[in-house]
RODREN-340960 format. One record per residue (C-alpha): residue number from 1; residue in one letter; x, y, z. Coordinates in steps of 0.2 Angstrom, whole numbers, always signed. Layout:
REM RODREN-340960
nr, rest, x, y, z
NUM, a, X, Y, Z
...
***
This chain:
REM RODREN-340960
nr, rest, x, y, z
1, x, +378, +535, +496
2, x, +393, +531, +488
3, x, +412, +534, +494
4, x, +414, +551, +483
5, x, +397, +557, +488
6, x, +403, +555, +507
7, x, +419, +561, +503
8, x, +410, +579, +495
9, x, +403, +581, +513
10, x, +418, +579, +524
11, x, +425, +592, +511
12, x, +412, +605, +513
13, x, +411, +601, +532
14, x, +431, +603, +536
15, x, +433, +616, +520
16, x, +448, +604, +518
17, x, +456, +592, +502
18, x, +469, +586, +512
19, x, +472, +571, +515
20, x, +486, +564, +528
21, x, +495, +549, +527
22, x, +497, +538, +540
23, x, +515, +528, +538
24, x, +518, +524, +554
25, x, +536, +519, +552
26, x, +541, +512, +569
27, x, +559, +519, +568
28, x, +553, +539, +568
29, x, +540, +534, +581
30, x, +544, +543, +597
31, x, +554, +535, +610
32, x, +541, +537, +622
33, x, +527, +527, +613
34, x, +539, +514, +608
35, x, +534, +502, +626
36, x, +517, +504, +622
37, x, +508, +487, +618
38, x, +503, +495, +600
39, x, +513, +511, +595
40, x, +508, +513, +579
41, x, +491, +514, +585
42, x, +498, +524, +599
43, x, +508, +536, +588
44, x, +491, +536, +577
45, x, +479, +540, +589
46, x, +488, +557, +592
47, x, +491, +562, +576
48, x, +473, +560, +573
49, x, +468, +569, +586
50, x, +479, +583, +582
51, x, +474, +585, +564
52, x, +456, +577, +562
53, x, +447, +592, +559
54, x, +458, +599, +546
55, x, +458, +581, +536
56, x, +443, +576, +525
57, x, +452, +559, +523
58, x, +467, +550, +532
59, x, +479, +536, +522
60, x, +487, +522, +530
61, x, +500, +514, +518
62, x, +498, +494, +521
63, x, +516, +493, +519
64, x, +518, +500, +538
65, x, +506, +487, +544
66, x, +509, +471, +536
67, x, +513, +462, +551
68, x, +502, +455, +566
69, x, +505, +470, +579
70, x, +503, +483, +564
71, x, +486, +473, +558
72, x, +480, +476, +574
73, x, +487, +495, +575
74, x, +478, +496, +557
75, x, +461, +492, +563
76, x, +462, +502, +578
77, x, +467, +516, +567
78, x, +454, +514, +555
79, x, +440, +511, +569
80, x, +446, +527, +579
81, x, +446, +538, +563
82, x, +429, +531, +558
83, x, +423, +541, +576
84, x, +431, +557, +572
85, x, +419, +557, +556
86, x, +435, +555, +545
87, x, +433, +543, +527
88, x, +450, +530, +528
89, x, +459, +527, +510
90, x, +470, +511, +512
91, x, +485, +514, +500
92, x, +488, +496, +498
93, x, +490, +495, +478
94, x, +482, +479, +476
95, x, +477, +469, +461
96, x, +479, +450, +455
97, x, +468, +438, +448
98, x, +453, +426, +452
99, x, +453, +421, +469
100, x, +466, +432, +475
101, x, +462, +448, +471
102, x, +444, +443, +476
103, x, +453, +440, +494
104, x, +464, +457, +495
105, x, +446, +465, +489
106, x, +440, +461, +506
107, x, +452, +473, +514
108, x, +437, +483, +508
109, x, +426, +479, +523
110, x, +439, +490, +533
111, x, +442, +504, +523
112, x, +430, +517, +513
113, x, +443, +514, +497
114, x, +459, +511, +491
115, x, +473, +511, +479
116, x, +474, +498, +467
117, x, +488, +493, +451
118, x, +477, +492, +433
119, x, +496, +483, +428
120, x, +486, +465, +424
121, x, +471, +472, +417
122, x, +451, +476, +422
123, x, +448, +455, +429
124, x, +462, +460, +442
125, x, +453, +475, +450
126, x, +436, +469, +445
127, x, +432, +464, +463
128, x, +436, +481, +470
129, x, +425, +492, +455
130, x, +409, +478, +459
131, x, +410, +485, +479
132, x, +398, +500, +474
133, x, +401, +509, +488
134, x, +417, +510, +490
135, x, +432, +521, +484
136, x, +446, +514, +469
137, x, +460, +524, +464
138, x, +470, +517, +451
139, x, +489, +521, +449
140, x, +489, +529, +433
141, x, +503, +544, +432
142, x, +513, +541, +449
143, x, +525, +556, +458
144, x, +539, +543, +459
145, x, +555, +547, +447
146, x, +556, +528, +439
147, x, +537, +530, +434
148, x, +538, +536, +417
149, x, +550, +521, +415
150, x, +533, +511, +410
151, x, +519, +525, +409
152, x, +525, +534, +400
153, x, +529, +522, +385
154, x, +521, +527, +369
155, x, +508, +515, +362
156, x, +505, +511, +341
157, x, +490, +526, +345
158, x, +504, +538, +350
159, x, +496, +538, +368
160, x, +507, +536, +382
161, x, +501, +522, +392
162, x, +495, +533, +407
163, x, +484, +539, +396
164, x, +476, +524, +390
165, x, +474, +518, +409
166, x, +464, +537, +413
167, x, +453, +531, +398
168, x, +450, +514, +402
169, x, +444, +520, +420
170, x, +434, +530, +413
171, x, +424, +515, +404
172, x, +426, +504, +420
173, x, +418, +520, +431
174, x, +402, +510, +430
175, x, +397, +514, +447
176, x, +405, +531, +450
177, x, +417, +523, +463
178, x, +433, +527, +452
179, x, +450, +540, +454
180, x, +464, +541, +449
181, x, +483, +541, +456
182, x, +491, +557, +449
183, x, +506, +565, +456
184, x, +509, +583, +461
185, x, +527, +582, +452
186, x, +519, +580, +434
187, x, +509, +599, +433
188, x, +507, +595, +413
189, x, +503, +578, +414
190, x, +490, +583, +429
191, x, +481, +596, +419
192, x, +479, +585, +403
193, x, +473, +571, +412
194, x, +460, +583, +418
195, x, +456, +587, +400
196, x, +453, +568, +395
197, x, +443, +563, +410
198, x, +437, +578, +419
199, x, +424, +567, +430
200, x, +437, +558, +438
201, x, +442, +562, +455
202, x, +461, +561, +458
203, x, +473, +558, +473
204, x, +485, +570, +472
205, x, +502, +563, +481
206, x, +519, +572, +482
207, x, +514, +589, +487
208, x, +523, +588, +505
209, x, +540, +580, +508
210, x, +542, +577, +488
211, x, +539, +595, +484
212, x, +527, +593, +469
213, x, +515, +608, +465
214, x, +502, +613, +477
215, x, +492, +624, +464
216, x, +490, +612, +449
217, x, +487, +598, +461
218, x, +471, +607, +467
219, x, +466, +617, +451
220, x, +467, +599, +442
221, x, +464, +586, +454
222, x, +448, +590, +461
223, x, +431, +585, +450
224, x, +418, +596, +451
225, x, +427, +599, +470
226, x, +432, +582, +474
227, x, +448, +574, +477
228, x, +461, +573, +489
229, x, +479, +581, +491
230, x, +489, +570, +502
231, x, +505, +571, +514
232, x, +512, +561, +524
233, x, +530, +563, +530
234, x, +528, +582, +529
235, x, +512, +582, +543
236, x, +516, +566, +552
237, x, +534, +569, +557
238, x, +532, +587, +557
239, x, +536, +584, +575
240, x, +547, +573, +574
241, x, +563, +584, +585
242, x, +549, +590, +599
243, x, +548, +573, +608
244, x, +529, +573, +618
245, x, +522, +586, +609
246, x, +525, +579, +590
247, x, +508, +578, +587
248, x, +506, +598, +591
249, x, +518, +601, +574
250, x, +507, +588, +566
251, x, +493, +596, +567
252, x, +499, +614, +563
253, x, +506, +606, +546
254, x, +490, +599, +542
255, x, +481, +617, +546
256, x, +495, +625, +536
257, x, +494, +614, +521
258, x, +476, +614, +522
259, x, +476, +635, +523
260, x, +489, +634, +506
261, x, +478, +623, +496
262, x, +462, +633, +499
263, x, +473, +648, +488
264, x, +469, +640, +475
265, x, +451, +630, +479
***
């Protein structure tokens, strides 16, 4: 069983594509968490609990965690997520060369998959593709506005180079462990990219707080029914006025989004 073939059953047993996003900034974390020995873990736990059985995955982005309390808070998180049944997708965007990309590939042992940059080329996320098991999404057409400042150049083929990274995942999909990062904000762009790889499961961001569309990001992310939409800011600090009972807001924002995706599922 591999990461996709995992992911298929935690869609079918939540009848849900969403997937939250765990960016646990430590200045929108309620005041009442922040004595707590870990709060992100603290702030994490709740949200999880509030919105586990409407998530067939949960996303922490590394960037919130990259110091020794937040590693901590990560593994927690990751651990506690794990006992709800719940896959973890560490957006972490890694990629280098020889013995350091070999070294960020072992955030693997944590996480069922993650994100990774194709910007250097096949040897830089080798080491993630060769983990069998586990999930890779590369960044190929990204919800950010300054994205199409590189992918969207046109090569000598005519292609933009978006494109050519969809096709060249498709050849490095040896192990049936590869996605795609495709934004909700790119409708067009989503739907051909569907058209040139349509095994290729994506992760859809930008539908919540950046406002991409909800119905192209599930009528072309999904691959034969799998993939993930994710949200973060738009579930997580849905709360983020009602002091003690944030994670009550969270979790009706992850049953709502879950409930407007299913439209069009």
């Amino acid at each position: 069983m591999g990461f996709f073939d995992d992911l298929r059953d935690r869609i079918e047993a939540t009848d849900s594509v969403v997937s939250v996003g765990l960016d646990a900034d430590i200045d929108r974390i309620p005041d009442h968490l922040l004595d707590k020995d870990l709060p992100r873990w603290a702030f994490n736990r709740r949200i999880i609990d509030a919105t586990h059985e409407h998530a067939a995955a949960y996303k922490p982005n590394a960037a919130f965690y990259e110091d020794e309390d937040g590693w901590r808070s990560l593994r927690e998180t990751v651990a506690y997520a794990h006992g709800k049944g719940v896959p973890v997708l560490l957006d972490a965007k890694r990629a280098d060369i020889g013995n350091t990309t070999r070294k960020y590939a072992d955030l693997l042992d944590d996480a069922d998959a993650i994100t990774v940059n194709p910007y250097m080329g096949r040897d830089s996320i080798q080491p993630f593709l060769a983990r069998e098991d586990k999930g890779v999404f590369v960044l190929c057409r990204t919800s950010n506005p300054g994205g199409s400042d590189l992918q969207s150049l046109e090569l000598d083929s005519g292609e933009p180079l978006y494109e050519r990274v969809a096709a060249l995942c498709d050849l490095w999909n040896e192990h049936g462990n590869v996605g795609l990062v495709v934004g909700a904000t790119g409708p067009d762009e989503l739907e051909h990219l569907r058209e040139q790889v349509p095994d290729l499961p994506f992760l859809v961001p930008g539908v919540g707080a950046q406002g991409g569309d909800a119905e192209a990001a599930v009528e072309f992310g999904l691959a034969d029914g799998v993939g993930l939409v994710n949200s973060s800011r738009g579930i997580i600090f849905a709360g983020e006025d009602d002091g003690e009972d944030f994670d009550k807001a969270a979790g009706q924002a992850a049953k709502r989004l879950k409930k407007r995706l299913n439209q069009y599922r």
